[in-house]
N, C-alpha and C positions, 0 to 999 in steps of 0.2 A: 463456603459455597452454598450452603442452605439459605441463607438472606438472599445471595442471586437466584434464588431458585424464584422465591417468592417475591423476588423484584420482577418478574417476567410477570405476574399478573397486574402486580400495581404500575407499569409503565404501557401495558396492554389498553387500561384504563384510561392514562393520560391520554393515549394518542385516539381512542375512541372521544374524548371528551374535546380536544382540540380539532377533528373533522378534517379529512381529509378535502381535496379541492376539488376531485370528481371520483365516484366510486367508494366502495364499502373496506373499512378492515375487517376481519374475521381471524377465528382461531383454527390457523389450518392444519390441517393432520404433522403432528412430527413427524420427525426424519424416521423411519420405520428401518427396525434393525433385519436384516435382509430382505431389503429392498430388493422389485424383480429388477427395478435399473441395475446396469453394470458400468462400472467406472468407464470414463473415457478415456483415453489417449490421446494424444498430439492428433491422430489422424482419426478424431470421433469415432472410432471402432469401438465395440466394446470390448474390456477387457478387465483381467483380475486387476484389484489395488495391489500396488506393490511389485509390479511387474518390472520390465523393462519401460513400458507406458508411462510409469511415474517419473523419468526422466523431467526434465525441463528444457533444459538445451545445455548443448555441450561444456561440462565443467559444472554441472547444477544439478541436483536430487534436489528430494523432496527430505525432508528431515524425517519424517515418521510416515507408514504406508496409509494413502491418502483416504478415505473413506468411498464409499461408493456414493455417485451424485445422484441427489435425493428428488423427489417432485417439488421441492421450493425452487430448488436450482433451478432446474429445466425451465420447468411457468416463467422464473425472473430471468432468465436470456433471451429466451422466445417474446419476454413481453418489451427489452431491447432492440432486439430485431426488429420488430415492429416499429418501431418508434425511431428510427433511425432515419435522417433526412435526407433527402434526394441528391446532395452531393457527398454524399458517406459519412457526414458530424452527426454529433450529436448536441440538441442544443440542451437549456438546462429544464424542460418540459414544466408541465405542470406545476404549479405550487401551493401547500395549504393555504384555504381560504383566510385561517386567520392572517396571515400576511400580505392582505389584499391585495390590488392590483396594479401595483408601480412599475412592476415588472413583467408584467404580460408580455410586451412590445418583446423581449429576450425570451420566450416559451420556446419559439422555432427558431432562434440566431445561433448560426452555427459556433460552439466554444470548444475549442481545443480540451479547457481541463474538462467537462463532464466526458467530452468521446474518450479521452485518453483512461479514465476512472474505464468508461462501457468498454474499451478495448484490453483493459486488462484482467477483466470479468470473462471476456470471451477464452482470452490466452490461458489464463487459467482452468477455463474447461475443458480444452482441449481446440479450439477452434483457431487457426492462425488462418494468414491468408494462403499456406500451400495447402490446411487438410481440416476437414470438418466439416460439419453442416453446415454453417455459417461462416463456411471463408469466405464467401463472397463478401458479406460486410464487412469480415473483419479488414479485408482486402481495400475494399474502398474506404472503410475507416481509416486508415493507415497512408490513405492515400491524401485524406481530407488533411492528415496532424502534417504529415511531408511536407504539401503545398504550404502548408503556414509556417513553418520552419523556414522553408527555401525563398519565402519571399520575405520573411523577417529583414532587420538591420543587420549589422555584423555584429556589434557592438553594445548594442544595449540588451538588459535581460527581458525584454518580451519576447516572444515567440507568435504573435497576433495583434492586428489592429484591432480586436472586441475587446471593448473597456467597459468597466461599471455593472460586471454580473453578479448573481449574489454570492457565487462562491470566492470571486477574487475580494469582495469587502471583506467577506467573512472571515478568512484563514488564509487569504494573502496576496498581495499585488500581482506577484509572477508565477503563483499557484498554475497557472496553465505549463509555465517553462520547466518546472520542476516534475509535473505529472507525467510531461513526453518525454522528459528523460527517463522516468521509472518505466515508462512501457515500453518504450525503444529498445533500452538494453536487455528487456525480456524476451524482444521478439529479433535480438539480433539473429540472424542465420537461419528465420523460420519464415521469411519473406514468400517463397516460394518461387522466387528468379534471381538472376543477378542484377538485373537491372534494377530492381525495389532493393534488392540486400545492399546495393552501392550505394544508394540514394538514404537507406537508415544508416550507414554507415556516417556519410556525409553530415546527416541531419546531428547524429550524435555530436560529431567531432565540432560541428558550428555549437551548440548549447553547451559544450564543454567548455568553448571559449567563450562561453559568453559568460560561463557562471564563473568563471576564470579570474576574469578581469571587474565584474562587478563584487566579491566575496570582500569583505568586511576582514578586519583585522581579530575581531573577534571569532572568526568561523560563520558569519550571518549573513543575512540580505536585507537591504533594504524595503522587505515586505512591512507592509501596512495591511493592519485589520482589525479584526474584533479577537483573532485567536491564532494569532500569525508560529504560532511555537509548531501547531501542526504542519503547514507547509516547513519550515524546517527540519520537521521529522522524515517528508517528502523526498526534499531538497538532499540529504542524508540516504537516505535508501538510493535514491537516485545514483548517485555517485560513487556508490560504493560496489550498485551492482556491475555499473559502469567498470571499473576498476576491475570485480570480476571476472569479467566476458574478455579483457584485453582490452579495454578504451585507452588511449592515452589519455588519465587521467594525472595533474599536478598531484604530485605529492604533498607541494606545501598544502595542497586545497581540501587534501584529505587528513593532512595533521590540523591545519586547523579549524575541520569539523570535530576532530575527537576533541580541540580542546573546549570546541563550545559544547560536546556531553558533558564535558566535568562541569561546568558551568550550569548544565540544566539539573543535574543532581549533585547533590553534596555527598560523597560516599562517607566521607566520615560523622557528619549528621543523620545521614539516612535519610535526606529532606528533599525533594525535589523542588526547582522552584517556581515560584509563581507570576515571573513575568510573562508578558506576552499569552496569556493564557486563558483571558477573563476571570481571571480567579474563578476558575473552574480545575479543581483537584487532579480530574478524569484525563482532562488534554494534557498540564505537564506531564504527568506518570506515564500516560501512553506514551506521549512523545520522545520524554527523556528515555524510560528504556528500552523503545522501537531504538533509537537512533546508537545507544552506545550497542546492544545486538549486533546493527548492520555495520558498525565499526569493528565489533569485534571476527565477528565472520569472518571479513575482510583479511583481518591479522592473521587467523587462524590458517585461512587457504592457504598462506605462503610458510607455515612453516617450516614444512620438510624442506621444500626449496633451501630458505634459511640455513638449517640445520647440515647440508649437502654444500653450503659455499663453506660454514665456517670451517668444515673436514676437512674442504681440499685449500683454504685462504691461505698462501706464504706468507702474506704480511701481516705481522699485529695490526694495523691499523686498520688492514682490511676486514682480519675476524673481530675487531672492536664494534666497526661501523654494523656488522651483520649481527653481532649480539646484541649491539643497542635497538635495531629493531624486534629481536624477538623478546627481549624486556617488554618494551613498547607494546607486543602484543601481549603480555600478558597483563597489564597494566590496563590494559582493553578487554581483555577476557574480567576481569578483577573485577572492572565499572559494570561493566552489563550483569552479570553476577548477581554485585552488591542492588542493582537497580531495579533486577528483578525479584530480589527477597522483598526491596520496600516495597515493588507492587503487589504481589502476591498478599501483604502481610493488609493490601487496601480492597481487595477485590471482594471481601466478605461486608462491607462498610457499604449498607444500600446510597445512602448518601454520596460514596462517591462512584458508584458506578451509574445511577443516575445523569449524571454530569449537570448541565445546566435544567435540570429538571422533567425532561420528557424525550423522548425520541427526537433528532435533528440530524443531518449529517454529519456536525463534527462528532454525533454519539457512533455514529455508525462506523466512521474513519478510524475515531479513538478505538474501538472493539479490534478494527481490524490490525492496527499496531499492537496492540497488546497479545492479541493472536501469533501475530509474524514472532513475535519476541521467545512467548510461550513455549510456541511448536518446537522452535531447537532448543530449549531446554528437557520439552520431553516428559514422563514419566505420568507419576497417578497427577501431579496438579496441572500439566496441560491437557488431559482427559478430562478432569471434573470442568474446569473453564469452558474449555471446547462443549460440554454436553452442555453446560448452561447457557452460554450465551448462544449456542443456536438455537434452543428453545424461547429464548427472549426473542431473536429475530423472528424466528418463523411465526411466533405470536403476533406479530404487529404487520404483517405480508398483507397487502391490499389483494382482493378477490382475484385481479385481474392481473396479479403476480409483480407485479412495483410493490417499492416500499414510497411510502412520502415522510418527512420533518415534516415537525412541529413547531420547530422554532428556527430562524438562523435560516442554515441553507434544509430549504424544503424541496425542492426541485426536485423531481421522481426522477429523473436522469442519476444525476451521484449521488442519490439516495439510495437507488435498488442498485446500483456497480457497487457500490462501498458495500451494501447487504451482502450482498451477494461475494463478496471477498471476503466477509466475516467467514460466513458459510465455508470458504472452499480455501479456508488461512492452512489446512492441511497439503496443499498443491503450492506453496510459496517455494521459490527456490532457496536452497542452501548449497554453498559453493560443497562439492563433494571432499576438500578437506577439511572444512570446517564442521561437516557434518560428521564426517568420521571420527574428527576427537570428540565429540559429543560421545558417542559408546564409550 
Protein backbone atom coordinates (compact mmCIF):
# COMPACT_ATOMS: atom_id res chain seq x y z
CA UNK A 1 0.00 0.00 0.00
CA UNK A 2 3.11 2.38 0.34
CA UNK A 3 3.73 2.28 -3.74
CA UNK A 4 -0.19 3.42 -3.77
CA UNK A 5 0.63 5.96 -1.65
CA UNK A 6 3.00 7.35 -3.78
CA UNK A 7 1.32 6.51 -6.96
CA UNK A 8 -1.26 9.38 -5.96
CA UNK A 9 1.46 11.92 -6.80
CA UNK A 10 2.83 10.33 -9.85
CA UNK A 11 -0.86 9.98 -11.46
CA UNK A 12 -1.53 13.73 -9.91
CA UNK A 13 1.05 14.55 -12.46
CA UNK A 14 -0.21 12.59 -15.48
CA UNK A 15 -3.48 14.19 -15.24
CA UNK A 16 -1.90 17.86 -14.82
CA UNK A 17 0.24 17.02 -17.78
CA UNK A 18 -2.57 15.74 -20.00
CA UNK A 19 -4.98 19.07 -19.34
CA UNK A 20 -8.06 19.14 -18.49
CA UNK A 21 -10.76 20.60 -21.22
CA UNK A 22 -11.95 23.58 -19.11
CA UNK A 23 -10.84 24.41 -15.61
CA UNK A 24 -7.80 23.59 -13.23
CA UNK A 25 -6.83 20.36 -11.16
CA UNK A 26 -5.47 21.03 -7.82
CA UNK A 27 -4.52 19.22 -4.72
CA UNK A 28 -7.56 19.67 -2.51
CA UNK A 29 -7.58 19.21 1.27
CA UNK A 30 -8.04 15.41 2.26
CA UNK A 31 -10.80 13.86 3.73
CA UNK A 32 -10.22 15.43 7.28
CA UNK A 33 -10.65 13.00 10.20
CA UNK A 34 -13.52 14.59 11.92
CA UNK A 35 -14.96 16.39 9.64
CA UNK A 36 -17.72 19.08 10.94
CA UNK A 37 -19.98 17.32 7.92
CA UNK A 38 -22.16 14.67 9.34
CA UNK A 39 -22.97 11.54 7.45
CA UNK A 40 -26.24 11.51 5.57
CA UNK A 41 -29.01 9.48 5.59
CA UNK A 42 -31.67 8.39 3.03
CA UNK A 43 -33.45 11.38 4.02
CA UNK A 44 -30.21 13.99 3.94
CA UNK A 45 -30.47 14.70 7.70
CA UNK A 46 -27.57 14.45 9.25
CA UNK A 47 -26.65 11.74 11.31
CA UNK A 48 -24.02 9.45 13.09
CA UNK A 49 -22.29 6.71 10.54
CA UNK A 50 -23.44 3.51 11.54
CA UNK A 51 -26.78 4.31 12.57
CA UNK A 52 -30.02 3.06 11.45
CA UNK A 53 -29.29 5.80 8.37
CA UNK A 54 -26.58 3.34 7.04
CA UNK A 55 -29.51 1.27 5.85
CA UNK A 56 -29.82 0.96 2.18
CA UNK A 57 -33.09 -0.47 1.37
CA UNK A 58 -34.92 -3.17 2.74
CA UNK A 59 -32.70 -6.44 2.98
CA UNK A 60 -29.38 -4.22 2.45
CA UNK A 61 -26.72 -2.77 4.97
CA UNK A 62 -23.76 -1.35 4.38
CA UNK A 63 -20.92 -3.79 5.04
CA UNK A 64 -18.67 -1.64 7.42
CA UNK A 65 -20.11 1.81 9.23
CA UNK A 66 -19.91 4.18 6.45
CA UNK A 67 -17.63 7.17 7.03
CA UNK A 68 -18.75 10.60 7.23
CA UNK A 69 -19.14 12.44 3.74
CA UNK A 70 -16.35 14.59 3.30
CA UNK A 71 -16.13 18.20 1.16
CA UNK A 72 -14.91 16.21 -2.02
CA UNK A 73 -18.35 14.54 -1.85
CA UNK A 74 -20.45 17.53 -1.37
CA UNK A 75 -18.40 19.99 -4.17
CA UNK A 76 -18.72 16.55 -6.71
CA UNK A 77 -22.77 16.15 -6.34
CA UNK A 78 -23.43 19.75 -6.22
CA UNK A 79 -21.19 20.10 -9.26
CA UNK A 80 -23.75 17.15 -10.75
CA UNK A 81 -26.57 19.03 -9.82
CA UNK A 82 -25.54 21.59 -11.82
CA UNK A 83 -24.91 20.02 -14.72
CA UNK A 84 -27.86 18.12 -15.04
CA UNK A 85 -30.05 18.79 -18.26
CA UNK A 86 -33.38 20.27 -18.63
CA UNK A 87 -35.13 16.97 -19.15
CA UNK A 88 -33.46 15.26 -15.94
CA UNK A 89 -30.29 13.33 -18.06
CA UNK A 90 -27.37 13.52 -17.94
CA UNK A 91 -25.28 13.79 -21.06
CA UNK A 92 -21.56 12.83 -21.07
CA UNK A 93 -20.24 16.70 -20.48
CA UNK A 94 -17.15 17.89 -21.15
CA UNK A 95 -14.12 16.14 -22.31
CA UNK A 96 -10.28 16.35 -22.14
CA UNK A 97 -8.96 18.42 -24.70
CA UNK A 98 -6.48 15.96 -25.70
CA UNK A 99 -9.26 13.83 -27.22
CA UNK A 100 -10.32 16.62 -29.33
CA UNK A 101 -13.39 17.38 -30.71
CA UNK A 102 -15.44 14.54 -32.45
CA UNK A 103 -17.61 14.46 -29.95
CA UNK A 104 -18.65 17.74 -28.88
CA UNK A 105 -22.09 17.30 -30.81
CA UNK A 106 -22.77 14.41 -27.61
CA UNK A 107 -21.45 17.10 -24.48
CA UNK A 108 -25.45 17.85 -23.97
CA UNK A 109 -27.22 14.62 -25.62
CA UNK A 110 -29.05 13.18 -23.18
CA UNK A 111 -27.35 9.19 -22.24
CA UNK A 112 -28.90 7.01 -19.99
CA UNK A 113 -25.36 5.19 -18.90
CA UNK A 114 -23.66 8.59 -17.65
CA UNK A 115 -27.27 9.81 -15.68
CA UNK A 116 -27.67 6.30 -14.39
CA UNK A 117 -23.41 6.35 -13.21
CA UNK A 118 -24.94 10.53 -11.74
CA UNK A 119 -28.01 8.83 -10.19
CA UNK A 120 -26.22 6.30 -8.30
CA UNK A 121 -23.70 8.78 -6.88
CA UNK A 122 -26.80 10.72 -5.68
CA UNK A 123 -28.52 7.28 -3.96
CA UNK A 124 -25.61 6.74 -2.44
CA UNK A 125 -25.49 9.95 -0.60
CA UNK A 126 -28.40 9.93 0.61
CA UNK A 127 -30.55 11.60 -1.96
CA UNK A 128 -33.46 9.51 -3.79
CA UNK A 129 -36.36 11.02 -5.23
CA UNK A 130 -38.62 10.74 -1.83
CA UNK A 131 -35.78 12.48 0.61
CA UNK A 132 -32.72 14.71 0.24
CA UNK A 133 -31.54 17.76 -1.09
CA UNK A 134 -31.51 16.73 -4.40
CA UNK A 135 -34.66 14.62 -4.86
CA UNK A 136 -35.79 16.77 -7.07
CA UNK A 137 -33.06 15.74 -9.59
CA UNK A 138 -32.75 12.66 -8.61
CA UNK A 139 -36.58 12.43 -9.22
CA UNK A 140 -36.37 13.75 -12.59
CA UNK A 141 -33.38 11.77 -13.34
CA UNK A 142 -35.23 8.69 -12.86
CA UNK A 143 -37.74 9.98 -14.72
CA UNK A 144 -35.42 10.79 -17.83
CA UNK A 145 -33.81 6.50 -17.39
CA UNK A 146 -37.88 5.29 -17.02
CA UNK A 147 -38.84 7.15 -20.26
CA UNK A 148 -36.04 5.42 -22.06
CA UNK A 149 -36.75 2.10 -20.88
CA UNK A 150 -40.63 2.36 -21.52
CA UNK A 151 -40.06 3.36 -25.01
CA UNK A 152 -37.40 0.81 -25.55
CA UNK A 153 -38.10 -2.57 -27.83
CA UNK A 154 -39.06 -5.54 -26.01
CA UNK A 155 -36.52 -7.53 -27.30
CA UNK A 156 -33.44 -6.31 -27.90
CA UNK A 157 -30.71 -5.35 -25.20
CA UNK A 158 -30.75 -1.53 -25.78
CA UNK A 159 -32.49 0.48 -23.51
CA UNK A 160 -32.01 3.96 -25.97
CA UNK A 161 -31.86 5.20 -29.32
CA UNK A 162 -28.40 7.31 -28.35
CA UNK A 163 -25.65 5.49 -30.28
CA UNK A 164 -21.96 6.19 -30.67
CA UNK A 165 -20.96 7.75 -27.14
CA UNK A 166 -17.65 7.38 -25.74
CA UNK A 167 -18.55 5.38 -23.05
CA UNK A 168 -20.55 2.70 -25.12
CA UNK A 169 -17.25 2.28 -27.63
CA UNK A 170 -15.19 2.18 -24.63
CA UNK A 171 -16.52 -0.64 -22.20
CA UNK A 172 -19.56 -1.68 -23.96
CA UNK A 173 -22.51 -1.72 -26.62
CA UNK A 174 -25.31 -1.92 -23.92
CA UNK A 175 -23.22 -0.36 -21.00
CA UNK A 176 -26.35 2.04 -20.80
CA UNK A 177 -28.82 -1.40 -20.28
CA UNK A 178 -26.70 -2.71 -17.69
CA UNK A 179 -26.03 0.66 -15.70
CA UNK A 180 -30.08 1.03 -15.21
CA UNK A 181 -30.31 -2.13 -13.94
CA UNK A 182 -27.71 -1.47 -11.32
CA UNK A 183 -29.49 1.77 -10.31
CA UNK A 184 -33.02 0.57 -10.58
CA UNK A 185 -32.68 -2.22 -8.18
CA UNK A 186 -30.99 0.27 -5.81
CA UNK A 187 -33.52 2.54 -5.81
CA UNK A 188 -36.34 -0.03 -5.69
CA UNK A 189 -38.90 1.00 -3.01
CA UNK A 190 -37.17 4.52 -2.53
CA UNK A 191 -39.33 6.20 -5.50
CA UNK A 192 -41.09 8.12 -3.25
CA UNK A 193 -44.92 7.22 -4.70
CA UNK A 194 -46.56 4.25 -6.10
CA UNK A 195 -46.98 5.35 -9.17
CA UNK A 196 -42.88 5.76 -10.03
CA UNK A 197 -42.32 2.47 -7.49
CA UNK A 198 -44.70 0.55 -10.28
CA UNK A 199 -43.12 2.06 -13.24
CA UNK A 200 -39.21 0.90 -11.65
CA UNK A 201 -40.80 -1.95 -11.08
CA UNK A 202 -42.00 -2.49 -14.56
CA UNK A 203 -38.86 -0.93 -15.99
CA UNK A 204 -36.77 -3.67 -14.13
CA UNK A 205 -38.79 -6.74 -15.11
CA UNK A 206 -38.72 -5.29 -19.06
CA UNK A 207 -34.28 -5.28 -18.78
CA UNK A 208 -34.61 -8.47 -17.16
CA UNK A 209 -36.02 -9.92 -20.11
CA UNK A 210 -34.21 -8.47 -22.22
CA UNK A 211 -30.87 -9.43 -20.70
CA UNK A 212 -32.73 -12.85 -20.56
CA UNK A 213 -33.15 -13.58 -23.94
CA UNK A 214 -30.10 -11.89 -25.29
CA UNK A 215 -27.28 -13.71 -22.56
CA UNK A 216 -24.61 -15.79 -24.29
CA UNK A 217 -24.18 -19.28 -23.45
CA UNK A 218 -21.06 -18.53 -21.93
CA UNK A 219 -22.60 -16.09 -19.21
CA UNK A 220 -21.96 -12.81 -21.79
CA UNK A 221 -23.15 -10.13 -23.99
CA UNK A 222 -22.68 -9.31 -27.07
CA UNK A 223 -20.88 -5.96 -25.93
CA UNK A 224 -18.33 -4.51 -28.25
CA UNK A 225 -15.32 -2.16 -27.18
CA UNK A 226 -12.11 -1.39 -26.12
CA UNK A 227 -12.75 -2.95 -22.51
CA UNK A 228 -16.02 -4.49 -22.72
CA UNK A 229 -14.97 -7.07 -19.45
CA UNK A 230 -16.02 -3.88 -17.31
CA UNK A 231 -19.60 -3.69 -18.50
CA UNK A 232 -19.75 -7.27 -17.69
CA UNK A 233 -18.71 -6.65 -14.14
CA UNK A 234 -21.83 -3.99 -14.47
CA UNK A 235 -23.99 -6.40 -16.23
CA UNK A 236 -23.12 -8.85 -12.88
CA UNK A 237 -23.70 -6.42 -10.16
CA UNK A 238 -26.75 -5.68 -11.97
CA UNK A 239 -28.43 -8.94 -11.69
CA UNK A 240 -27.44 -10.03 -8.65
CA UNK A 241 -28.73 -7.00 -6.86
CA UNK A 242 -31.56 -7.58 -8.83
CA UNK A 243 -32.04 -11.13 -7.39
CA UNK A 244 -31.42 -9.40 -4.04
CA UNK A 245 -34.31 -6.92 -3.67
CA UNK A 246 -36.94 -9.91 -5.14
CA UNK A 247 -36.57 -9.29 -9.01
CA UNK A 248 -37.59 -12.20 -10.72
CA UNK A 249 -34.54 -12.88 -11.83
CA UNK A 250 -33.56 -16.59 -14.19
CA UNK A 251 -31.66 -18.71 -12.46
CA UNK A 252 -30.08 -20.14 -15.37
CA UNK A 253 -28.99 -16.21 -15.99
CA UNK A 254 -27.49 -16.15 -12.72
CA UNK A 255 -25.59 -19.60 -13.00
CA UNK A 256 -24.27 -18.72 -15.92
CA UNK A 257 -22.87 -15.35 -14.79
CA UNK A 258 -20.84 -17.35 -11.93
CA UNK A 259 -19.72 -19.72 -14.71
CA UNK A 260 -18.45 -16.81 -16.78
CA UNK A 261 -16.35 -15.70 -13.10
CA UNK A 262 -14.58 -18.79 -13.33
CA UNK A 263 -13.84 -18.02 -16.71
CA UNK A 264 -12.55 -14.47 -15.90
CA UNK A 265 -10.22 -15.87 -13.06
CA UNK A 266 -8.52 -19.07 -12.90
CA UNK A 267 -8.60 -19.98 -9.03
CA UNK A 268 -6.32 -22.70 -9.45
CA UNK A 269 -3.73 -20.38 -11.40
CA UNK A 270 -4.47 -17.43 -9.36
CA UNK A 271 -4.51 -15.73 -13.01
CA UNK A 272 -7.05 -13.65 -13.91
CA UNK A 273 -7.62 -13.18 -17.62
CA UNK A 274 -6.83 -11.00 -20.05
CA UNK A 275 -9.46 -10.89 -22.61
CA UNK A 276 -11.70 -8.40 -23.33
CA UNK A 277 -9.67 -6.01 -21.18
CA UNK A 278 -7.26 -4.18 -23.44
CA UNK A 279 -4.53 -5.85 -21.73
CA UNK A 280 -5.00 -3.68 -19.08
CA UNK A 281 -4.20 -5.89 -15.81
CA UNK A 282 -6.46 -3.20 -13.65
CA UNK A 283 -9.92 -3.89 -15.63
CA UNK A 284 -9.63 -7.96 -15.47
CA UNK A 285 -8.82 -8.03 -11.62
CA UNK A 286 -11.35 -5.35 -10.81
CA UNK A 287 -13.81 -6.89 -12.86
CA UNK A 288 -13.26 -10.53 -12.16
CA UNK A 289 -13.37 -9.95 -8.45
CA UNK A 290 -16.19 -7.30 -8.42
CA UNK A 291 -18.26 -9.94 -10.28
CA UNK A 292 -17.55 -13.29 -8.39
CA UNK A 293 -18.24 -10.81 -4.75
CA UNK A 294 -21.55 -9.88 -6.17
CA UNK A 295 -22.13 -13.64 -6.93
CA UNK A 296 -21.12 -14.65 -4.03
CA UNK A 297 -23.22 -12.18 -1.79
CA UNK A 298 -25.98 -13.29 -3.63
CA UNK A 299 -25.31 -17.08 -2.50
CA UNK A 300 -24.64 -16.08 0.84
CA UNK A 301 -28.13 -14.19 1.45
CA UNK A 302 -30.04 -17.29 0.93
CA UNK A 303 -28.36 -19.51 3.15
CA UNK A 304 -30.22 -19.75 6.36
CA UNK A 305 -33.19 -20.05 4.07
CA UNK A 306 -31.36 -23.06 2.56
CA UNK A 307 -30.30 -24.49 5.72
CA UNK A 308 -34.29 -24.19 7.16
CA UNK A 309 -35.62 -26.17 3.94
CA UNK A 310 -32.98 -28.92 4.18
CA UNK A 311 -34.30 -29.36 8.20
CA UNK A 312 -37.79 -29.63 7.46
CA UNK A 313 -37.21 -31.48 3.41
CA UNK A 314 -39.07 -35.15 3.61
CA UNK A 315 -37.64 -36.07 0.40
CA UNK A 316 -33.92 -37.07 -0.35
CA UNK A 317 -34.26 -35.40 -3.52
CA UNK A 318 -35.63 -32.51 -2.24
CA UNK A 319 -32.76 -31.96 0.58
CA UNK A 320 -30.26 -33.04 -2.26
CA UNK A 321 -31.35 -30.27 -4.60
CA UNK A 322 -31.12 -27.60 -1.47
CA UNK A 323 -27.60 -28.91 -0.53
CA UNK A 324 -26.45 -28.63 -4.07
CA UNK A 325 -27.18 -25.09 -3.91
CA UNK A 326 -25.49 -24.31 -0.78
CA UNK A 327 -22.34 -26.25 -2.22
CA UNK A 328 -22.78 -23.96 -5.10
CA UNK A 329 -22.53 -21.12 -2.73
CA UNK A 330 -19.63 -22.00 -1.24
CA UNK A 331 -17.92 -22.73 -4.34
CA UNK A 332 -18.94 -18.81 -4.85
CA UNK A 333 -17.73 -17.71 -1.54
CA UNK A 334 -14.28 -20.08 -2.50
CA UNK A 335 -13.88 -17.90 -6.08
CA UNK A 336 -14.44 -14.42 -4.70
CA UNK A 337 -12.05 -15.40 -1.76
CA UNK A 338 -9.52 -16.92 -3.93
CA UNK A 339 -9.89 -13.50 -6.36
CA UNK A 340 -9.48 -11.32 -3.85
CA UNK A 341 -6.14 -12.62 -2.45
CA UNK A 342 -4.95 -12.36 -6.19
CA UNK A 343 -6.03 -8.79 -6.12
CA UNK A 344 -4.83 -7.75 -2.99
CA UNK A 345 -1.47 -9.53 -3.69
CA UNK A 346 -1.57 -6.72 -7.18
CA UNK A 347 -2.72 -3.46 -5.52
CA UNK A 348 0.99 -2.65 -4.27
CA UNK A 349 2.23 -3.15 -8.19
CA UNK A 350 2.25 0.81 -9.21
CA UNK A 351 1.96 -0.62 -12.72
CA UNK A 352 -0.98 -2.21 -12.24
CA UNK A 353 -2.92 0.17 -10.49
CA UNK A 354 -2.05 2.76 -12.82
CA UNK A 355 -4.13 0.89 -15.52
CA UNK A 356 -3.81 2.24 -18.94
CA UNK A 357 -1.37 4.74 -17.79
CA UNK A 358 -3.09 7.85 -16.20
CA UNK A 359 -6.49 8.86 -14.90
CA UNK A 360 -9.63 7.82 -17.34
CA UNK A 361 -12.91 6.47 -16.31
CA UNK A 362 -12.28 2.93 -16.80
CA UNK A 363 -9.49 3.99 -13.85
CA UNK A 364 -12.22 5.38 -12.03
CA UNK A 365 -14.97 2.48 -12.53
CA UNK A 366 -11.90 -0.11 -11.98
CA UNK A 367 -11.29 1.62 -8.29
CA UNK A 368 -14.77 1.60 -7.59
CA UNK A 369 -15.08 -2.50 -8.16
CA UNK A 370 -12.31 -3.23 -6.41
CA UNK A 371 -13.84 -1.04 -3.49
CA UNK A 372 -17.41 -2.82 -3.74
CA UNK A 373 -15.25 -6.16 -3.42
CA UNK A 374 -12.86 -4.93 -0.61
CA UNK A 375 -15.53 -3.50 1.65
CA UNK A 376 -17.15 -6.92 2.42
CA UNK A 377 -14.18 -8.44 3.11
CA UNK A 378 -13.42 -5.82 5.59
CA UNK A 379 -10.54 -5.63 8.08
CA UNK A 380 -6.99 -3.64 8.16
CA UNK A 381 -6.54 -4.37 4.14
CA UNK A 382 -10.02 -2.68 3.07
CA UNK A 383 -8.90 0.41 5.49
CA UNK A 384 -5.30 0.67 3.99
CA UNK A 385 -7.01 0.54 0.26
CA UNK A 386 -9.96 2.74 1.13
CA UNK A 387 -7.29 5.40 2.86
CA UNK A 388 -5.40 5.28 -0.47
CA UNK A 389 -7.18 5.35 -3.03
CA UNK A 390 -9.31 8.21 -1.78
CA UNK A 391 -6.30 10.25 -1.40
CA UNK A 392 -5.51 9.34 -5.22
CA UNK A 393 -8.87 10.65 -6.16
CA UNK A 394 -9.16 13.56 -4.09
CA UNK A 395 -5.67 14.39 -5.63
CA UNK A 396 -6.88 14.65 -9.16
CA UNK A 397 -10.63 16.59 -8.23
CA UNK A 398 -10.94 19.61 -10.65
CA UNK A 399 -11.41 23.14 -8.81
CA UNK A 400 -14.78 23.06 -9.55
CA UNK A 401 -15.51 19.67 -7.95
CA UNK A 402 -15.59 17.18 -11.32
CA UNK A 403 -13.21 14.86 -12.06
CA UNK A 404 -12.15 14.48 -15.86
CA UNK A 405 -10.14 11.29 -17.95
CA UNK A 406 -7.36 11.44 -19.66
CA UNK A 407 -7.58 9.02 -21.88
CA UNK A 408 -10.60 6.77 -23.04
CA UNK A 409 -13.90 7.92 -21.59
CA UNK A 410 -12.97 11.53 -20.32
CA UNK A 411 -16.49 13.01 -20.01
CA UNK A 412 -16.73 14.78 -16.53
CA UNK A 413 -20.31 13.20 -16.35
CA UNK A 414 -18.88 9.32 -15.37
CA UNK A 415 -15.98 10.69 -14.48
CA UNK A 416 -16.92 12.52 -11.30
CA UNK A 417 -20.21 9.73 -10.65
CA UNK A 418 -17.56 6.88 -10.78
CA UNK A 419 -15.12 9.45 -8.36
CA UNK A 420 -17.30 9.95 -6.60
CA UNK A 421 -18.60 6.07 -5.99
CA UNK A 422 -14.91 5.34 -5.28
CA UNK A 423 -15.24 7.88 -2.49
CA UNK A 424 -18.50 6.57 -0.97
CA UNK A 425 -17.65 2.32 -1.94
CA UNK A 426 -18.23 2.50 2.10
CA UNK A 427 -22.34 3.10 1.41
CA UNK A 428 -22.50 0.08 -1.30
CA UNK A 429 -25.12 -2.22 -0.36
CA UNK A 430 -24.56 -5.71 1.03
CA UNK A 431 -27.65 -8.03 1.34
CA UNK A 432 -27.93 -8.23 5.25
CA UNK A 433 -27.17 -11.99 5.19
CA UNK A 434 -24.30 -11.89 3.38
CA UNK A 435 -23.05 -9.29 5.40
CA UNK A 436 -23.50 -11.06 8.56
CA UNK A 437 -21.42 -14.08 7.63
CA UNK A 438 -18.73 -11.77 6.92
CA UNK A 439 -18.39 -11.28 11.17
Amino acid sequence: MLKLKKLVLALSAAALLAGACSGSTKNNSEVKGGNELAAKGEDGSHAKAGGSEAMIATGWKTAVDPKKLSANVDKGLAWLVQHQLENGAWGQGDEAATMGHGMDGLRATPSVADTSMALLALLRSGHSPAKGEYKDAARRGFEFVLSEVEAADADSLFVTQTRGTRVQGKIGTYVDTFTALMVMTEAKGRMGNQALDARLDQGIAKILHKIEKNQREDGSWDNQGWAPVLTQAIAGKGLNRAEQVGADVNDDVLARVEKNNEQQFDRAAGRFATGSTAGVGLYGGAAGASSARDSANTRQAKEGDLKKKIAVAKAPEERARYQAELDAGERAKAQAESAEKALLDRVDDDAFIRGFGNNGGEEFLSYMLIAESLVVKGGAEWEKWDVSITALVNQVQNEDGSWTGHHCITGRTFCTAAALLVLMADRAPVPIAAQLKRG
